[in-house]
N, C-alpha and C positions, 0 to 999 in steps of 0.2 A: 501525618505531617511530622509527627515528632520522631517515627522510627520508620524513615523512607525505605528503608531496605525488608520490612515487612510489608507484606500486605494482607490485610485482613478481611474474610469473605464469611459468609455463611451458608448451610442448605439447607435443604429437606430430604429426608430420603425417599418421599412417599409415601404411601399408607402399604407397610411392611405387617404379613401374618407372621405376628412376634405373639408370646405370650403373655406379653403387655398389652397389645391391644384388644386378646381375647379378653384378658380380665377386665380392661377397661371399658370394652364394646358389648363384650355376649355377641348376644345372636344380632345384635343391631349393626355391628361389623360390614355388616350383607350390604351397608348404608354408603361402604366406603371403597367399593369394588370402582377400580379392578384392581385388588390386592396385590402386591408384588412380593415375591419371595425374601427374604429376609438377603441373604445374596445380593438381587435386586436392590435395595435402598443401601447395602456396604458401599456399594459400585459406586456411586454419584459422590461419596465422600470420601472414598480412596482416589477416584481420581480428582478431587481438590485438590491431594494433597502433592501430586503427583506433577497435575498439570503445571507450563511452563510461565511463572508470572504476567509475562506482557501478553498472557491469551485472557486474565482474568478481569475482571471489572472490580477496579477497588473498592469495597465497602458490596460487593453483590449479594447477593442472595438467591443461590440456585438450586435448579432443580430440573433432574434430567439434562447436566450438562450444561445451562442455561441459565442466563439473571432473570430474574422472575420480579415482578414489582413484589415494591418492599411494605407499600402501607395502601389498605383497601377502603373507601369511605361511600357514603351514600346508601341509594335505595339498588339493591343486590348489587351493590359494591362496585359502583359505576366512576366513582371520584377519587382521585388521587389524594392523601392529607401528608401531613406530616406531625412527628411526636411535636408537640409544643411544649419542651424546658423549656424552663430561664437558664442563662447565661450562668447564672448563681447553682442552679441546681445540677447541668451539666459541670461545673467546677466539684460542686460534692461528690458527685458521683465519681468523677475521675478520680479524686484524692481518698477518695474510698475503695477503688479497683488498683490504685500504686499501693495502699499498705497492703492489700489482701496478696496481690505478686509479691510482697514486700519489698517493696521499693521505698518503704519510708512508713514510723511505725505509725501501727494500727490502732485509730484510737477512735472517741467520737465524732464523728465528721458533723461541720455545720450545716442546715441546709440540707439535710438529707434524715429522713423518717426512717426508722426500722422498718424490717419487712417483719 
């Protein structure tokens, strides 16, 4: 809303045989087939970057080309949720992401915990 002429999307690339997921997985990797080429998982986020605005879904989340829901709840992830901020803690967080762009300086924000 504040900077209409962006639009801002996220993805996944897949479960990519990277040398990250060997270290991360070992042999348990086998867990997370069907593996896609490192290539494979570029693809979906070169063409984000690519694709022509009014084809994307603002605020998406894709994967293979596709919005993909954004938040999973329940008994094997049958219900939709949402993050629940407060209005207070979405405000710090915001004012904590403008100094870090440096949009205005960066100091301790109220309302928001260290990570």
């Amino acid at each position: 809303k504040l900077l209409p002429a962006v639009t801002f999307v996220s993805c996944h690339p897949g479960w990519a045989d990277t040398p990250a997921v060997e270290a991360a997985y070992g042999a348990a990797k086998r867990l997370l087939a069907p593996m896609r080429t490192p290539w494979q998982g570029a693809e979906g986020i070169a063409w984000l970057a690519v694709c022509p605005r009014d084809e994307l879904e603002p605020g998406g989340f894709y994967l293979d080309r596709r919005p993909q829901a954004k938040h999973m709840a329940g008994p094997f992830f049958s219900e939709g949720s949402f993050t629940k901020n407060s209005e207070e803690e979405v405000g710090a967080m915001l004012r904590l992401l403008d100094g870090l762009a440096g949009l205005e300086p960066l100091g301790a924000v109220d309302g928001l915990s260290s990570c």
